[in-house]
N, C-alpha and C positions, 0 to 999 in steps of 0.2 A: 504494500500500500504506500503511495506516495506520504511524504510528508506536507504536513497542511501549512501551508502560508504564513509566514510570522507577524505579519505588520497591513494585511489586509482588513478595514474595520467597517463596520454593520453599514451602508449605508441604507437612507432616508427612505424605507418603501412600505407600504402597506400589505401587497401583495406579491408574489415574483414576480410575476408578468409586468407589474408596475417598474420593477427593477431591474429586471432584462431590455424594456424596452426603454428605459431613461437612463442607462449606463453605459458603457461602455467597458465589460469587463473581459478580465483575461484570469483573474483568480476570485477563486471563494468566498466572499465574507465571512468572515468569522461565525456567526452565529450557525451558519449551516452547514459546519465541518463537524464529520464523527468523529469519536473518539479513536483515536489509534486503536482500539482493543473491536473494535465495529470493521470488520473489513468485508466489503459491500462487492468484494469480488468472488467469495470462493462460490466453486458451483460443480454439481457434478457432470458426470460425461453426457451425453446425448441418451435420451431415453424415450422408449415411445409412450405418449400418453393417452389414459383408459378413452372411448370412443364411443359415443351412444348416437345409434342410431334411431331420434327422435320417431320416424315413419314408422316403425314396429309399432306402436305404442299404440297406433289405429290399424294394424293387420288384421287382419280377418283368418290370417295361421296362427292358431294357438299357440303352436310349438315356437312358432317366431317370434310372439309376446313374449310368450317365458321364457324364454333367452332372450332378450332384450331385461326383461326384469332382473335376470340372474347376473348378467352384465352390469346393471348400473348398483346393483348391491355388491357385487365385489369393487368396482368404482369407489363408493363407498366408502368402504371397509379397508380396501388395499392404500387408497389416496386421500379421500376425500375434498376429491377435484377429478375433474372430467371435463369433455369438449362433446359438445352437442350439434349432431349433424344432420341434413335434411330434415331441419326444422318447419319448413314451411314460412317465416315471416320472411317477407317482400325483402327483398336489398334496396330498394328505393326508401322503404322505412327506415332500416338502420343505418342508411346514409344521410338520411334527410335528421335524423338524429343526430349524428355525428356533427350536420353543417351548422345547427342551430345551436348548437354547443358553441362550437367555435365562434361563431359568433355573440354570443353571449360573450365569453372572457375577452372578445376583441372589444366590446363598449367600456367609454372611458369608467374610468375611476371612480366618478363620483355619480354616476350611474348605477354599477354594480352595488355601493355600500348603500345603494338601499333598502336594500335585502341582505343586509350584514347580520341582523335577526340579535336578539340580546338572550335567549334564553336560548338553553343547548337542544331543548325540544320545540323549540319557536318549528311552524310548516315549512319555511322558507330560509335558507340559513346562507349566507355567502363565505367566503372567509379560504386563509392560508395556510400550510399546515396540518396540523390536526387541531390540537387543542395549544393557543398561543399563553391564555394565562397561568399551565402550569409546566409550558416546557421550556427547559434549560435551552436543547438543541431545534431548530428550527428544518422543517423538513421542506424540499423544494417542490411545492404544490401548492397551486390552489384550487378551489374545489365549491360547487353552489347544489345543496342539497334539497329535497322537497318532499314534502310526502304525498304519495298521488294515490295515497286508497288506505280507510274508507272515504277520506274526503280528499277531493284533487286538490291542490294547489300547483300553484305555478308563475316565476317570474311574468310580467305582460310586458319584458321587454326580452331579446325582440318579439317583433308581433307576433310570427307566427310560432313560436317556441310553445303557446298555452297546446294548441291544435297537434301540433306535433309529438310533443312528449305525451300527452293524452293518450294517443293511437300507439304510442310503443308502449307505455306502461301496460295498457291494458290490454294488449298484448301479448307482453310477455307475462303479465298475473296467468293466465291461461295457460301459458309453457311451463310455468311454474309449481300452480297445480296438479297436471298430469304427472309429471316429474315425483312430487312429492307422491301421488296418491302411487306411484312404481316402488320407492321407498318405502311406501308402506308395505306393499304386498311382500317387497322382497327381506322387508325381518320379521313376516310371518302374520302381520294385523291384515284387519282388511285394507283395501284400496281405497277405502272415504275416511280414515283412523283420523289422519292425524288431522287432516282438513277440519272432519267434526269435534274431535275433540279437542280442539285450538282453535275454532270459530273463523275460520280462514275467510269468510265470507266478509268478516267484517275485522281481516289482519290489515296489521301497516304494512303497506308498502312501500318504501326506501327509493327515489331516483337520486343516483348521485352522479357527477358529469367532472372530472378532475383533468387538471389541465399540468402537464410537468415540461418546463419550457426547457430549451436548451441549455446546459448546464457550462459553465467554462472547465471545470475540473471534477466530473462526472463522478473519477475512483474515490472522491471526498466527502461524495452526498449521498442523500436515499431521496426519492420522493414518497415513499412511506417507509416505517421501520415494522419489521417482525410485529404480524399481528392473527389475529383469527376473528371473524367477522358475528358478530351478536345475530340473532335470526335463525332462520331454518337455512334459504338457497339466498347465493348471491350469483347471478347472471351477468355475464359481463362481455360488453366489446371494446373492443380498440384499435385507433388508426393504425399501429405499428406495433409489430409484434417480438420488442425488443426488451419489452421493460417489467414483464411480472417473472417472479420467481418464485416456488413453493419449495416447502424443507419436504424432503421425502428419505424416509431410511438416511437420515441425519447428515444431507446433504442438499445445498440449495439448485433445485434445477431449474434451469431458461425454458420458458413459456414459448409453446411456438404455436400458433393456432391457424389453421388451414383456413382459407378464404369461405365468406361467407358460415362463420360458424359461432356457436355463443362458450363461452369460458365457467363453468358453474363452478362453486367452492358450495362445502357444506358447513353451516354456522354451527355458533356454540350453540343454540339451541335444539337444533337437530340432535345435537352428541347427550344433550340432556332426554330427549324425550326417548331416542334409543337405546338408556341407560348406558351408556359409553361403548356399546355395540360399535357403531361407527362416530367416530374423532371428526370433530373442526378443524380443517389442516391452516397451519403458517403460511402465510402467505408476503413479500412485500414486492413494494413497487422500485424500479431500478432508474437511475436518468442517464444520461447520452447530452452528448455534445453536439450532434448531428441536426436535430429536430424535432420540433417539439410534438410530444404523444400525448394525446386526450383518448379517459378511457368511460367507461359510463357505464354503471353498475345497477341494478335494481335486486335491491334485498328483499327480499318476502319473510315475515314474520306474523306471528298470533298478533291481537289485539291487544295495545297496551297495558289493557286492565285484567290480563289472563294470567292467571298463575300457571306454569311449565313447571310439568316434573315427569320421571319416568314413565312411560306407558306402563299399566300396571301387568300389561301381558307380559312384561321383559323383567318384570321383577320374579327372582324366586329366593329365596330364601337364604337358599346355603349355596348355589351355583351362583345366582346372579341379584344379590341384594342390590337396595337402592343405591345409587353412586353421587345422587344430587338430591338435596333437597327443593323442595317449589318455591318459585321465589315469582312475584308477579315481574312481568316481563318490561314495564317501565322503570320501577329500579333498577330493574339490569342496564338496560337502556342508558339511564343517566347516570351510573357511577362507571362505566365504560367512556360516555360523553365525556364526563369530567372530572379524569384522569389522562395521564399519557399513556399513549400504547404503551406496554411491554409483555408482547408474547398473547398468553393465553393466561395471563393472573389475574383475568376479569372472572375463570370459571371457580375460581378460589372461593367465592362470594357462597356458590350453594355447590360444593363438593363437600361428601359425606366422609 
């Protein structure tokens, strides 16, 4: 790992994109250099990643369902991360996504902080980072968050972003359901389990739109740091497929996602209601010097006000006791908010 810069200091900026685009820089600023002990390169060799093929999932061959199901439960269980393929949503959609993002982080400054939001569950939230009031280190992102189900919200600038991100959320709530209700069948509950028994009708859903702009000394930064995501699924796409890396068998691997395809990771909450069945895997975000990558994630989760605890089919006794206790899922929510990432020490809160 390089060494970081001695006499580079914070300059004036609210956001990076604020800072990238009114500096001129060639090194780091302080604030957003790791610790020597953080090294944001190691990574393991080339590996292939698990593969669901979303079209099973409506076959009319049984046998082809149930290996599709057997498939995304070792997914699961082996990773807890998978790439999702012939899906069915339009590529004009998740293009049309992707432009309106971009456009969004490209409105000036004092645009964007109007949706700076003050509370960490405000619908609407803008901001850099993750959480700036308690972190030391400063991570090179920014990022406009919304909850678009049970109730939509949505920036009204640009225009057409309310109309668009509407049609992909609700959208992919669909792909997400199916998904889940395959999860269910594949650790043995029914196919309606977890949806009914977590109210999914009326879960939050997560759109988040993260922007990690070119970086001057890349081997120095993270655009996130080691985390695992609160919820059941997080769906994700991205312009460039240079910058997510997940820890697997105790080695961080490069993300490479085939055109046209979604990126799912499984939350801490899934790992709860599975009884630790299947893990919420680490997952972080990487920068480059090249170009800047915008990535846009929609989380699905129960209803704020739902207590999550083990499905009681997965509890036994002496084999497989409880592993979590229930904890309602807006607490989780806001002491993850508002704390720094590290790791997966948010599951600390209700592990037995």
């Amino acid at each position: 790992m390089a060494s970081p810069p001695s006499h580079v200091q914070p300059l004036p900026s609210s956001t990076v994109k604020h800072l990238t685009d009114s500096f001129t820089l060639t090194e780091l600023p302080l604030r957003y250099v790791l610790p020597a002990t953080e090294d944001p390169l190691v990574r393991a060799p080339s590996v292939s990643i698990p593969t669901i093929d979303f079209s099973l999932f409506s076959s009319g061959n049984p046998a082809q369902r149930s290996q599709v199901v057997r498939d995304l439960g070792d997914a699961c269980r082996e990773w807890g991360f998978f790439m999702v393929i012939n899906h069915g949503v339009p590529e004009e959609l998740r293009e049309a996504m992707m432009e309106v993002c971009t456009a969004f982080f490209n409105m000036p400054e004092e645009e964007k902080r109007e949706y700076a939001g003050k509370d960490l569950l405000d619908p609407i939230r803008c901001g850099t980072s993750f959480n700036t009031s308690v972190e030391k280190l400063s991570y090179w992102r920014d990022f406009v968050k919304m909850f678009v189900h049970p109730n939509f919200h949505s920036p009204s600038k640009p225009s057409n972003f309310r109309e668009i991100s509407f049609e992909y959320s609700t959208t992919l709530r669909k792909m997400a359901r199916i998904l889940l209700g395959g999860i269910s069948e594949s650790l043995g509950l029914d196919e309606g389990y977890i949806e009914k028994a977590l109210g999914l009708d009326q879960g939050l859903q997560v759109l988040a739109c993260n922007l990690y702009p070119p970086c001057p000394q890349p081997e120095l930064a993270l655009g996130m740091p080691s985390h695992s995501d609160h919820g059941l699924l997080t769906i994700l796409i991205e312009n460039r497929g240079d910058g997510l890396q997940v820890l697997h068998d105790g080695l961080w691997v490069q993300i490479q996602s085939v055109p046209n395809s979604f990126l799912v990771n499984i939350g801490d909450h899934l790992e709860i209601v599975s009884n630790g069945r299947y893990k919420s895997v680490l997952h972080r975000a990487m920068v480059n010097n090249e170009g800047t990558r915008i990535s846009i994630g929609i989380a699905t989760g129960p209803p704020l006000d739902s207590l999550v605890a083990p499905a009681p089919a997965l509890v036994e006794s002496e084999l497989h006791p409880p592993a979590y206790r229930e904890m309602k899922y807006r607490e989780y929510l806001q002491f993850q908010q508002s704390h720094r990432l590290d790791g997966k020490s948010c599951l600390d809160l209700v592990r037995l």
